[in-house]
PAROMI-916426 format. One record per residue (C-alpha): residue number from 1; x, y, z. Coordinates in nm, 3 decimals. Layout:
<recs>
<NUM, <X, Y, Z>> ...
</recs>
This chain:
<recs>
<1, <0.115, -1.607, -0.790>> <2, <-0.193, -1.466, -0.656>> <3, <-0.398, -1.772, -0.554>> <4, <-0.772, -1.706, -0.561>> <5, <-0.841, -2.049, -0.427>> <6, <-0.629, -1.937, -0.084>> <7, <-0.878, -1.634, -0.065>> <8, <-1.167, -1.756, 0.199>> <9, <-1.360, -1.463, 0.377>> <10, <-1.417, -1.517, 0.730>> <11, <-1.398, -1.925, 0.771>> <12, <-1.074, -1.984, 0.668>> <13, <-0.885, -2.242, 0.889>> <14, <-0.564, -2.070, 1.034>> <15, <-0.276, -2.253, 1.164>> <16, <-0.038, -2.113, 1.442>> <17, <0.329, -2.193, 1.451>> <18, <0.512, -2.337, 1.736>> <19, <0.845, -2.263, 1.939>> <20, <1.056, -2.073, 1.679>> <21, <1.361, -2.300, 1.573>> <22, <1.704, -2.183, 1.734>> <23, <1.900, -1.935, 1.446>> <24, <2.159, -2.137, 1.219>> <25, <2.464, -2.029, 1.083>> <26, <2.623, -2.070, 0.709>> <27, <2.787, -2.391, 0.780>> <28, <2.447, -2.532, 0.953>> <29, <2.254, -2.427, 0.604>> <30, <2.277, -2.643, 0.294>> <31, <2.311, -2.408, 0.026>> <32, <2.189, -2.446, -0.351>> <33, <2.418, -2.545, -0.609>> <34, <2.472, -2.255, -0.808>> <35, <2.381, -2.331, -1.147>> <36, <2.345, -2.117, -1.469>> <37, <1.989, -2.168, -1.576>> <38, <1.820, -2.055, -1.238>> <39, <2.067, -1.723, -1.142>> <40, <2.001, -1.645, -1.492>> <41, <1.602, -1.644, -1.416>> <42, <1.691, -1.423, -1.087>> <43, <1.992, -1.239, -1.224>> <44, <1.706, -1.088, -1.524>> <45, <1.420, -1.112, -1.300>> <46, <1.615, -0.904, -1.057>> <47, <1.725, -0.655, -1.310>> <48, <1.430, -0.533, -1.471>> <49, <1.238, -0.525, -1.194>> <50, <1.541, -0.283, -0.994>> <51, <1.555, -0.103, -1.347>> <52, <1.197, -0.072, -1.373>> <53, <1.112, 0.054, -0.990>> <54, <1.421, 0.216, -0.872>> <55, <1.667, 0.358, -1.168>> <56, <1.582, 0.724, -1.181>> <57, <1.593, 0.839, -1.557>> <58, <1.557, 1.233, -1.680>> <59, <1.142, 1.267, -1.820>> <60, <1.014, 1.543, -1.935>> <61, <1.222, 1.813, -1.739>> <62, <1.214, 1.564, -1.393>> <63, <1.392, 1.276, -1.297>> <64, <1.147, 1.018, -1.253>> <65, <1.145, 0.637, -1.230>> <66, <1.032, 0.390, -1.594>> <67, <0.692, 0.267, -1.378>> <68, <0.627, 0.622, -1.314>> <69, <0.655, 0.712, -1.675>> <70, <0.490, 0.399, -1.800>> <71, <0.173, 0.475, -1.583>> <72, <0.146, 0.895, -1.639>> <73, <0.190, 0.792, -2.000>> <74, <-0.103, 0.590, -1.971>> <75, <-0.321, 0.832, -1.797>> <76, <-0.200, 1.139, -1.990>> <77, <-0.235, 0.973, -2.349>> <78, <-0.544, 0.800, -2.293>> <79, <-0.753, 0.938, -2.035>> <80, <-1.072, 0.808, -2.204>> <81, <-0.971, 0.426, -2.276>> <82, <-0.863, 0.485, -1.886>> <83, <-1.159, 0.572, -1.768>> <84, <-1.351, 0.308, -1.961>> <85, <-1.140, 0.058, -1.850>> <86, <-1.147, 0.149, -1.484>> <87, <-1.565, 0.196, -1.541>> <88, <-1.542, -0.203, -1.666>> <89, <-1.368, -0.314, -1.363>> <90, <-1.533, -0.151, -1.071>> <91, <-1.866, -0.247, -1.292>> <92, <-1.754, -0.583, -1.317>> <93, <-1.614, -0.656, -0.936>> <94, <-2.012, -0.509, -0.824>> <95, <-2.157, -0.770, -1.085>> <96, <-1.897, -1.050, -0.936>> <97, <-1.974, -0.967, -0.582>> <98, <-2.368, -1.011, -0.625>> <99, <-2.340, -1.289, -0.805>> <100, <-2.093, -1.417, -0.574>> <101, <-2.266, -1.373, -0.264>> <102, <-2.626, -1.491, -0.402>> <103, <-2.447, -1.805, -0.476>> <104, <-2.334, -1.771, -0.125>> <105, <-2.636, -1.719, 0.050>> <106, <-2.858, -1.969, -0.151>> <107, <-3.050, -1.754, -0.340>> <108, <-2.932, -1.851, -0.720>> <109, <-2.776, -2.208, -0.821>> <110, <-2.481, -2.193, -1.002>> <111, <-2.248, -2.522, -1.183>> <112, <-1.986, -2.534, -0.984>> <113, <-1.755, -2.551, -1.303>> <114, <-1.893, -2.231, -1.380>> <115, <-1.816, -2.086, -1.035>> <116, <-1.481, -2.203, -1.053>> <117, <-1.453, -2.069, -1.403>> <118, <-1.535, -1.714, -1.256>> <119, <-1.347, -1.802, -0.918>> <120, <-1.647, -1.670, -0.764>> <121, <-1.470, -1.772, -0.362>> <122, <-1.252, -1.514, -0.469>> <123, <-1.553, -1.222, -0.497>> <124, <-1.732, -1.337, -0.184>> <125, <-1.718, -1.117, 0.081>> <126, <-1.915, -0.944, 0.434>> <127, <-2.258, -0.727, 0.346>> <128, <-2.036, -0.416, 0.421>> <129, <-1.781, -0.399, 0.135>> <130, <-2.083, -0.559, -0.060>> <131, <-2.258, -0.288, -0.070>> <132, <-1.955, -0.072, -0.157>> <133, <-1.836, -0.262, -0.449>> <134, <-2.206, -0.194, -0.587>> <135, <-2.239, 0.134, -0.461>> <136, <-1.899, 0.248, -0.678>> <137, <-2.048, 0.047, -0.945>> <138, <-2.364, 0.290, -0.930>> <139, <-2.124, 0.579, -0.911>> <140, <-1.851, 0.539, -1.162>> <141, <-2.055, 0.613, -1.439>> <142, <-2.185, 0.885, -1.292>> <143, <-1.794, 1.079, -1.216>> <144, <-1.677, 0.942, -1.602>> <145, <-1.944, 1.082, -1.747>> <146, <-1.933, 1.386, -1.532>> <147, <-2.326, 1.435, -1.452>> <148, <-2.491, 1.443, -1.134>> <149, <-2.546, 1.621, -0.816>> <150, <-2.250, 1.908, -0.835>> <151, <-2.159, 1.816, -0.510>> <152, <-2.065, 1.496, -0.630>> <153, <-1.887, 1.564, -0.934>> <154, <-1.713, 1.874, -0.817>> <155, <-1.362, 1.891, -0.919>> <156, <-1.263, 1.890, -0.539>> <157, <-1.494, 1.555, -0.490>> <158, <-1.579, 1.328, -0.802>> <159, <-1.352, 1.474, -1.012>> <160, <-1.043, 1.453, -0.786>> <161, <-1.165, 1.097, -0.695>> <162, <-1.171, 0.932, -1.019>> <163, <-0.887, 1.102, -1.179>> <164, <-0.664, 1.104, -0.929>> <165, <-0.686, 0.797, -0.736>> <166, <-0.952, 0.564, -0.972>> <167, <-0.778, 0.593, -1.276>> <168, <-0.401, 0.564, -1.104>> <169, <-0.495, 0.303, -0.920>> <170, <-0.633, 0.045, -1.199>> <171, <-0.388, 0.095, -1.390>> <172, <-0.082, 0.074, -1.143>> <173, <-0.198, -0.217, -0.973>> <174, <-0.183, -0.435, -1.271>> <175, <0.136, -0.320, -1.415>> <176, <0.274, -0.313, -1.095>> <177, <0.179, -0.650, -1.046>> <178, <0.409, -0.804, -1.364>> <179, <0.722, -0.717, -1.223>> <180, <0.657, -0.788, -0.836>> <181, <0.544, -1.087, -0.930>> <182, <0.882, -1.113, -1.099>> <183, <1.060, -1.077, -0.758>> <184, <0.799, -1.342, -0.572>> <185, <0.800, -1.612, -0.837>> <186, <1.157, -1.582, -0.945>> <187, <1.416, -1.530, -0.589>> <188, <1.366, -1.148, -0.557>> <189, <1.156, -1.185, -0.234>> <190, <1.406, -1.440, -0.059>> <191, <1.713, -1.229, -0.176>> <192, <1.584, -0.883, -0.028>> <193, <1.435, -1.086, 0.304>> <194, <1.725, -1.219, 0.368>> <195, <2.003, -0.904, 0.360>> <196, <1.678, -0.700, 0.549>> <197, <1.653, -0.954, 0.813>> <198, <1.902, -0.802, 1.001>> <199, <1.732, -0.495, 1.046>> <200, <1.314, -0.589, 1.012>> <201, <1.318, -0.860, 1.284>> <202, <1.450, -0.685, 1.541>> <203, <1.331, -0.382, 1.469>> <204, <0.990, -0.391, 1.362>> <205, <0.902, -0.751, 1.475>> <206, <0.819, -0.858, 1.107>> <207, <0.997, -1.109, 0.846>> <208, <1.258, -0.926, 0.677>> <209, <1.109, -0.974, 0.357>> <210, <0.900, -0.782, 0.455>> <211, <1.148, -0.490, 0.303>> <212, <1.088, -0.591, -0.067>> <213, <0.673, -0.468, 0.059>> <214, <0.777, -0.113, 0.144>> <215, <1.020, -0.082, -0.103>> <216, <0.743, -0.202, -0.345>> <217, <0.567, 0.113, -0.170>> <218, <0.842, 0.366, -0.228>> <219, <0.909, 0.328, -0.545>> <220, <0.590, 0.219, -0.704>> <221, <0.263, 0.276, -0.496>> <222, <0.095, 0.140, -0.165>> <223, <-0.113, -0.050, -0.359>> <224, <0.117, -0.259, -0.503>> <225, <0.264, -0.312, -0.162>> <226, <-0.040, -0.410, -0.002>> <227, <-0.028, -0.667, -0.366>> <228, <0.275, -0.794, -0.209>> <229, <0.145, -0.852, 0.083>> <230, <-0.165, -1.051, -0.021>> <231, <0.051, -1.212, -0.240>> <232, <0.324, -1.325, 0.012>> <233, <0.009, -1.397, 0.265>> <234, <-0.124, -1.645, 0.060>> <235, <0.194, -1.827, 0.064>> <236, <0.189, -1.893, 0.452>> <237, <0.539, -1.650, 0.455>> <238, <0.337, -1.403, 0.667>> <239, <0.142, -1.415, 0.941>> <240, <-0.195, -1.189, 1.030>> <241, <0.047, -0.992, 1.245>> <242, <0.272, -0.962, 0.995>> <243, <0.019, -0.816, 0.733>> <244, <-0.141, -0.608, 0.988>> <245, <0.189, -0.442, 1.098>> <246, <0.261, -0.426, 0.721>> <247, <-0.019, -0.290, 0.622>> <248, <-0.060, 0.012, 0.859>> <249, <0.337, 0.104, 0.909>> <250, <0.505, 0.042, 0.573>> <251, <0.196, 0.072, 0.306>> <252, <0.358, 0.350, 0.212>> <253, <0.299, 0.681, -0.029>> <254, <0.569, 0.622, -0.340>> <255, <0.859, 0.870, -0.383>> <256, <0.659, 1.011, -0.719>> <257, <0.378, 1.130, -0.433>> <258, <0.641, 1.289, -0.218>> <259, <0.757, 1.496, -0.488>> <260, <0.375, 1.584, -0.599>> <261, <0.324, 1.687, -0.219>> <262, <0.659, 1.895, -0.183>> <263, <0.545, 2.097, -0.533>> <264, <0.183, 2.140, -0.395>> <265, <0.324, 2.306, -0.113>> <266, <0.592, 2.484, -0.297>> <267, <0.872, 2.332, -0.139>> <268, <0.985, 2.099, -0.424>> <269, <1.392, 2.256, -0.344>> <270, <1.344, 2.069, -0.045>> <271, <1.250, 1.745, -0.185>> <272, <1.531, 1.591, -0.040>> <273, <1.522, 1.657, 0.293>> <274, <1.114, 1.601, 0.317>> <275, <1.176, 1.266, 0.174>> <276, <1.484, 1.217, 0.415>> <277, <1.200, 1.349, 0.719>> <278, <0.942, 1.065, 0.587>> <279, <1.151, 0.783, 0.600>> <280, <1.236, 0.838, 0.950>> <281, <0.903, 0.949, 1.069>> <282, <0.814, 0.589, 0.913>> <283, <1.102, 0.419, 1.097>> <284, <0.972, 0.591, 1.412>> <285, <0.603, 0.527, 1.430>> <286, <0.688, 0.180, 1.301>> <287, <0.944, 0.052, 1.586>> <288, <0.677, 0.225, 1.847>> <289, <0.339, 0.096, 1.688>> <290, <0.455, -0.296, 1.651>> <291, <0.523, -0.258, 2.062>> <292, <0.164, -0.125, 2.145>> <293, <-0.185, -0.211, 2.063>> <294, <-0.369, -0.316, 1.857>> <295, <-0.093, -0.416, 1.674>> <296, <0.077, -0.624, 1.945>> <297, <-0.256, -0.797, 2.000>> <298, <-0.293, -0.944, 1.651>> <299, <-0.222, -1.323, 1.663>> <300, <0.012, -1.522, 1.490>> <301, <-0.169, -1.712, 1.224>> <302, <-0.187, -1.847, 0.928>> <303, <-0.398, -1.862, 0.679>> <304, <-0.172, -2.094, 0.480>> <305, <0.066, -2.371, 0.562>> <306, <0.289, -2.169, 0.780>> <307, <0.628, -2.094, 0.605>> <308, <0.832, -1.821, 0.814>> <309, <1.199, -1.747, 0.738>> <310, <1.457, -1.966, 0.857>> <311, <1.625, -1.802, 1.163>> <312, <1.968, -1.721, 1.079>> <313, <2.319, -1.548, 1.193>> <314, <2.656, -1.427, 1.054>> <315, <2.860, -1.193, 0.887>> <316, <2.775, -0.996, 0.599>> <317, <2.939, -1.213, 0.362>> <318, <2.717, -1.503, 0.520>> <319, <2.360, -1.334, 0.465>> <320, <2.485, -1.267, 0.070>> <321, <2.571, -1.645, 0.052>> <322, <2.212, -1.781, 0.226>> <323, <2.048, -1.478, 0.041>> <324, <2.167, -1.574, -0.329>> <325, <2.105, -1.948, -0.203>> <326, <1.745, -1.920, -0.117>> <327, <1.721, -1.700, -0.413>> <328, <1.816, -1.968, -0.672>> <329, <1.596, -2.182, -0.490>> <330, <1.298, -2.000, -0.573>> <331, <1.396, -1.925, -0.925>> <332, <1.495, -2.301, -1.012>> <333, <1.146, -2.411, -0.899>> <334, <0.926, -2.112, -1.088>> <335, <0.838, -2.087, -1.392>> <336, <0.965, -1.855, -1.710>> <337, <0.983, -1.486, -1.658>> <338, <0.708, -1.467, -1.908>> <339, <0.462, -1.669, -1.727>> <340, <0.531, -1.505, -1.443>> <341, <0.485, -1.133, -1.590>> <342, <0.168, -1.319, -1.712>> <343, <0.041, -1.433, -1.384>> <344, <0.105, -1.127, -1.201>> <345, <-0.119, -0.905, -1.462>> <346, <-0.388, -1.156, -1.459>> <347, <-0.350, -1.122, -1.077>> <348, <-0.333, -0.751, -1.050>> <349, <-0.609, -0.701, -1.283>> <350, <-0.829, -0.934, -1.069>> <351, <-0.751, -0.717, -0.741>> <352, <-0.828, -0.419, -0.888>> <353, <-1.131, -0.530, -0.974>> <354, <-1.205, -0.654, -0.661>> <355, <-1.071, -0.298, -0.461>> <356, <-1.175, -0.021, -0.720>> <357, <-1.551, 0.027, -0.642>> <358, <-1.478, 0.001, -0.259>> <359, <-1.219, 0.268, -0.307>> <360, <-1.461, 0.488, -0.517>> <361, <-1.765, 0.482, -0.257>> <362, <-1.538, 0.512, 0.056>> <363, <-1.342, 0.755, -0.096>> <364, <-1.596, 0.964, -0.258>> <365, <-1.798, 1.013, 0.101>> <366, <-1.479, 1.089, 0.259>> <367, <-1.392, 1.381, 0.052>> <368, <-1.751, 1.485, 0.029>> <369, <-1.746, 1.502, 0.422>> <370, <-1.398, 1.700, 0.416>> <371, <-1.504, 1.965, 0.145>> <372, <-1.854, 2.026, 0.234>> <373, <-1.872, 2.002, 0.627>> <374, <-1.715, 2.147, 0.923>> <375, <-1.706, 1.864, 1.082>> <376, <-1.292, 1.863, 1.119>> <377, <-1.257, 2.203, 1.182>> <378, <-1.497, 2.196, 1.453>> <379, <-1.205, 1.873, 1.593>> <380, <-0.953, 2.061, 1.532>> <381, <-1.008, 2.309, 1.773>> <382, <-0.801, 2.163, 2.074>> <383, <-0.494, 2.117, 1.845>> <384, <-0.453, 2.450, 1.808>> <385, <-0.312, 2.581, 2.089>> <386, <-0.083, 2.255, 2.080>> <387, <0.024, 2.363, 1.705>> <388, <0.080, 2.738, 1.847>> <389, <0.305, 2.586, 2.128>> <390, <0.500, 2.371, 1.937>> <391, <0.607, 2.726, 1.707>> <392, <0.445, 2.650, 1.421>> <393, <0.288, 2.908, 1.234>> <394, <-0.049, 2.951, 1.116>> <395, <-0.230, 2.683, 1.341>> <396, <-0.534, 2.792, 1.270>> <397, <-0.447, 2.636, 0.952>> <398, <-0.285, 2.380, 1.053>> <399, <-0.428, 2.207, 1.293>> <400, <-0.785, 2.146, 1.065>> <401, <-0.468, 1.962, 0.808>> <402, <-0.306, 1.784, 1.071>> <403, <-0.634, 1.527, 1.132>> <404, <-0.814, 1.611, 0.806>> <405, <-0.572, 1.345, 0.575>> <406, <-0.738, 1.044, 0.740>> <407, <-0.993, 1.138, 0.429>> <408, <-0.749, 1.190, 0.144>> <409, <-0.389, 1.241, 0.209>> <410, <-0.379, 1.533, -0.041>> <411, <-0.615, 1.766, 0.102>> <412, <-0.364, 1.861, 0.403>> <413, <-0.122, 2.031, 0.131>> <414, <-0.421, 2.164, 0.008>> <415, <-0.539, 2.350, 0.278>> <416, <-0.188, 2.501, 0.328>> <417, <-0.073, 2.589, 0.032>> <418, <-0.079, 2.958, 0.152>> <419, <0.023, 2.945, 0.438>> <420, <0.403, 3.061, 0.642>> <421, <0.690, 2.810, 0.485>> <422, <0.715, 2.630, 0.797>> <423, <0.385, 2.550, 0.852>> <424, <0.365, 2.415, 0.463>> <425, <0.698, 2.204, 0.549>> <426, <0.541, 2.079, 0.879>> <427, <0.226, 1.961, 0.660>> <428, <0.374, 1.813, 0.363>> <429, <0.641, 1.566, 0.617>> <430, <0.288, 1.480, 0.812>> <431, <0.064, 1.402, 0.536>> <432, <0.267, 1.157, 0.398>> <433, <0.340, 0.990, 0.697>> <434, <0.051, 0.935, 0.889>> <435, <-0.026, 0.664, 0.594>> <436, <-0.349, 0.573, 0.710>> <437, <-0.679, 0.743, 0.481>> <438, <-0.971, 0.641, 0.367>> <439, <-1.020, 0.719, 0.039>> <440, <-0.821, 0.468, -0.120>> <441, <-0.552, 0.277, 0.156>> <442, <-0.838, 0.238, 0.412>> <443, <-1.076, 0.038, 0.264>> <444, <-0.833, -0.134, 0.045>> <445, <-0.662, -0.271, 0.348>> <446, <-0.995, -0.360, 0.505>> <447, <-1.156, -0.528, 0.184>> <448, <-0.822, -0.703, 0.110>> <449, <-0.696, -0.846, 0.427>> <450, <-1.124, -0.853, 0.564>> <451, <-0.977, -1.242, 0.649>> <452, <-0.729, -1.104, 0.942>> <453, <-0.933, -0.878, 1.034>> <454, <-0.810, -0.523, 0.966>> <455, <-1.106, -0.321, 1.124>> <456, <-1.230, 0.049, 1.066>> <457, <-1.180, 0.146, 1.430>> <458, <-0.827, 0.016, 1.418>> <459, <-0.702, 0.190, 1.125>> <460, <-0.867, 0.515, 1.302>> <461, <-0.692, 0.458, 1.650>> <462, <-0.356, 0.379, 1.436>> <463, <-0.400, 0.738, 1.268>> <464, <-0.450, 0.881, 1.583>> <465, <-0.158, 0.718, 1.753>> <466, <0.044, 0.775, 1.449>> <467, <-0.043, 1.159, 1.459>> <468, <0.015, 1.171, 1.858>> <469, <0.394, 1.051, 1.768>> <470, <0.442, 1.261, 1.460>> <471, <0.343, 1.572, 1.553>> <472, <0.648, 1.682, 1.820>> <473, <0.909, 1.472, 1.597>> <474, <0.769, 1.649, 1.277>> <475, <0.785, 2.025, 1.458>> <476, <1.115, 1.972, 1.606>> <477, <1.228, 1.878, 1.256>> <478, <1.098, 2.140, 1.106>> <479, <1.245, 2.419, 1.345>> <480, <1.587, 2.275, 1.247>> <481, <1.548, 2.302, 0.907>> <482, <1.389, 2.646, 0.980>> <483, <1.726, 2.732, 1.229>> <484, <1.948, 2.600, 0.889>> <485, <1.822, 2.906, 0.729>> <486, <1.612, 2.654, 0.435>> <487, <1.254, 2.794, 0.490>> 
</recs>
């Protein structure tokens, strides 16, 4: 569960963790007794979570995964209770915040049974993403109601703001939310960590369950990674090095937004292969990001009693024993499946309250910059000739896309939608994996991990760096698929 109480802005005590212990083996480990009760809570917890995030069923002439279809049914059927809902929340987290922070600060007197009815620790917060929780709770009435300046409310601004990201993201966060939390509370977490460890740790220099995060990512949103993350944080099973390389190198787009990219650039034939192209491009940046700064300057702490993963060796066979140990473990000491569905909605709908109006604000500038300035055309300009050597057509076009997603990571496919089928293909693989923008994942990472910190001017060297790396892998990839006669 989410713990609120765990959530302290800025003076938190952290806690390091000394000499890592030496790895054991199977026969070092004692394993849980294998009973009924407990696999059964895993076995189902397991299930309809996998079912929910990862079976691919036929919908509506695609194939599409059940958390994809329960949240487009959501927004499609009732775009108004949506938007009301997702007006009450970002309304609500400015209201929280003030209060919150006037508590803070002196300036009002609250009962302190009172401020731990409203958790009001929880809402507290720097002056920065203070002001943006209120500022989106000035603005959200103004995009659901649809009045205002038209540069605000323009369907390539406000419009694509609010539906698009606003109203996706408060409702997938707290869906989202039931079943991961069915996977944290009930042996999920420790069963993927442990088969990934062989190939997280070494790799990417992070716990491996830190898998069941970008998985989370893939196949439901990067929101309800990052609600892993916080969630796992909390615990002490991650470290601020952990979240940070996390955060910024496997918050990824879901497999739904691949396929929304690939059509947008009328290349959805070659869904496949993009998708193939983005998972490497994040194994890539990933094992070369976690080696350089700022990510290999972030300390290991805790914010928690430390709990890291118990080093460990063997066979296959051994990792499936010690996974489906530590699994029933977890699941014999949690609670029902149904108070754990309930704790992760109450805990999802309380982070989306807390992101939503920061995400609105941010976001809304950042598009408003894109769409009505020069400004990243006018930065472009020295990529082009590095676009026109690297053979890819149209750079004129493409080189204002390749930096302009650090805004929205939809307006790259955007801008090329027209343009030579290389240069679209080269586009749609970069967009989706330089990760980092900020009008939603941006200042979601830095409101929700503000405790670490994750920093503007971090996330903005981490696009660069990730663009720097992306850009020759992402041409050479796309002049073989161009030389296998597929664009």
């Amino acid at each position: 569960m989410f713990d609120a109480s765990n959530w302290k802005r800025g003076d938190q005590e952290t806690e390091r963790v000394g000499k890592e212990p030496e790895p054991r083996t199977i026969e070092e480990i004692k394993l849980t007794e294998i009973r009924g009760r407990p696999v059964a809570k895993f076995v189902a917890a397991f299930l309809v979570g996998f079912v929910f995030f990862l079976v691919p069923v036929p919908w509506e002439g695609q194939v599409t995964v059940p958390f994809d279809i329960v949240v487009s049914w959501v927004t499609d059927s009732f775009p108004t209770v949506a938007g009301v809902y997702a007006l009450a929340l970002i309304v609500a987290g400015g209201i929280l915040t003030t209060v919150a922070e006037l508590r803070k600060r002196g300036v009002v007197g609250i009962d302190d049974g009172l401020a731990e009815t409203l958790t009001l620790p929880y809402w507290e917060t720097s002056a920065a993403f203070w002001f943006f929780r209120v500022a989106g709770a000035v603005l959200a009435p103004f995009l659901f109601f649809e009045v205002g300046p038209a540069w605000m409310v323009a369907p390539e601004t406000g419009v694509l703001v609010w539906g698009t990201l606003i109203l996706s993201v408060a409702v997938i966060i707290p869906i989202g939310a039931i079943f991961i939390n069915l996977f944290v509370e009930l042996g999920g977490l420790e069963f993927v960590g442990t088969m990934a460890r062989p190939i997280m740790r070494p790799l990417f220099h992070v716990p491996g369950r830190a898998a069941l995060d970008s998985v989370a990512s893939w196949v439901g949103s990067y929101s309800v990674g990052l609600y892993v993350t916080r969630n796992v944080f909390d615990r002490g099973e991650y470290s601020k090095r952990d979240v940070y390389v996390i955060s910024t190198c496997f918050a990824t787009v879901s497999i739904g937004f691949v396929g929304v990219v690939a059509a947008t650039v009328d290349l959805l034939e070659l869904f496949p292969i993009i998708f193939v192209c983005y998972l490497i491009c994040i194994a890539i940046t990933g094992f070369v990001l976690v080696r350089v700064p700022p990510l290999s300057r972030v300390p290991e702490e805790y914010v928690a009693e430390p709990n890291p993963e118990t080093p460990f060796e063997g066979a296959p066979a051994d990792y499936l024993r010690f996974g489906l140990s530590e699994a029933v473990a977890k699941a014999e000491e949690g609670g029902t499946i149904v108070g754990a569905s309930v704790r992760g909605f109450i805990d999802g709908l309380k982070l989306a309250v807390l992101i939503l109006g920061t995400i609105l604000s941010i976001g809304l500038a950042a598009v408003v910059i894109a769409e009505f300035t020069p400004m990243f055309e006018i930065i472009a300009q020295p990529l082009v000739p590095v676009i026109e050597l690297l053979g890819i057509p149209d750079a004129d076009v493409v080189a204002p896309a390749t930096i302009i997603g650090i805004t929205e990571m939809f307006i790259p496919a955007l801008l090329v939608a027209e343009a030579a089928p290389m240069a679209r293909f080269f586009i749609a693989v970069l967009s989706i994996s330089q990760l980092i923008f900020f009008s939603a994942v941006g200042p979601m990472m830095m409101d929700m991990f503000s405790d670490i910190p994750i920093r503007f001017r971090d996330l903005v060297v981490l696009f660069v760096l990730r663009t720097i790396i992306l850009v020759p892998v992402i041409a050479l990839m796309t002049h073989v698929v161009a030389a296998a006669g597929l664009l």
